[in-house]
C-alpha positions, -999 to +999 in steps of 0.1 A: +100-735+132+135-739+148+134-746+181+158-720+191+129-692+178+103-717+195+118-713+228+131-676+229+096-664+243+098-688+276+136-679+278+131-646+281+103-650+300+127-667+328+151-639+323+126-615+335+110-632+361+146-640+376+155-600+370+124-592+389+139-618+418+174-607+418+166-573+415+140-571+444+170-595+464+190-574+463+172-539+471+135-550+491+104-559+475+090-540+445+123-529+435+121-544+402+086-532+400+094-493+406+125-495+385+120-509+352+152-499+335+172-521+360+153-548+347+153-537+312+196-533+319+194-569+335+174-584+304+202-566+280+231-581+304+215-617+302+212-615+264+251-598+259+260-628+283+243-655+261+253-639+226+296-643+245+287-676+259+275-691+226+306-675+204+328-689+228+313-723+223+315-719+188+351-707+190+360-738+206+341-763+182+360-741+151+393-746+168+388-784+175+377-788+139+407-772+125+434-790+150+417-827+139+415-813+102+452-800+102+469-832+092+448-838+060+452-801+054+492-794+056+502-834+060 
């Protein structure tokens, strides 16, 4: 299995456990606990974050690829 899939679970278990801890930060103890579409809107922020983050990377690596692959390309 790839260990991207192999790792999700534990991931996401970090995202939550760090929603429940920012969330209750930020308005008192059991927050998180009382509210659980802020930490359902935190989870889908964290994954829209990720999903930018890793295009962005990718972005980059395409560009570089191109730049050093120009000269052969169009001499």
């Amino acid at each position: 299995m790839d260990h991207t899939k192999r790792d999700a679970p534990q991931a996401v278990s970090h995202y939550l456990a760090e929603a429940h801890r920012a969330l209750d930060a930020e308005f008192g103890d059991g927050h998180a606990a009382r509210h659980p579409e802020l930490v359902a809107a935190f989870l889908q922020a964290c994954a829209i974050e990720s999903a930018v983050n890793a295009a962005r990377i990718a972005s980059r690596e395409t560009n570089e690829t191109l730049l050093r692959l120009k000269p052969r390309l169009f001499g």
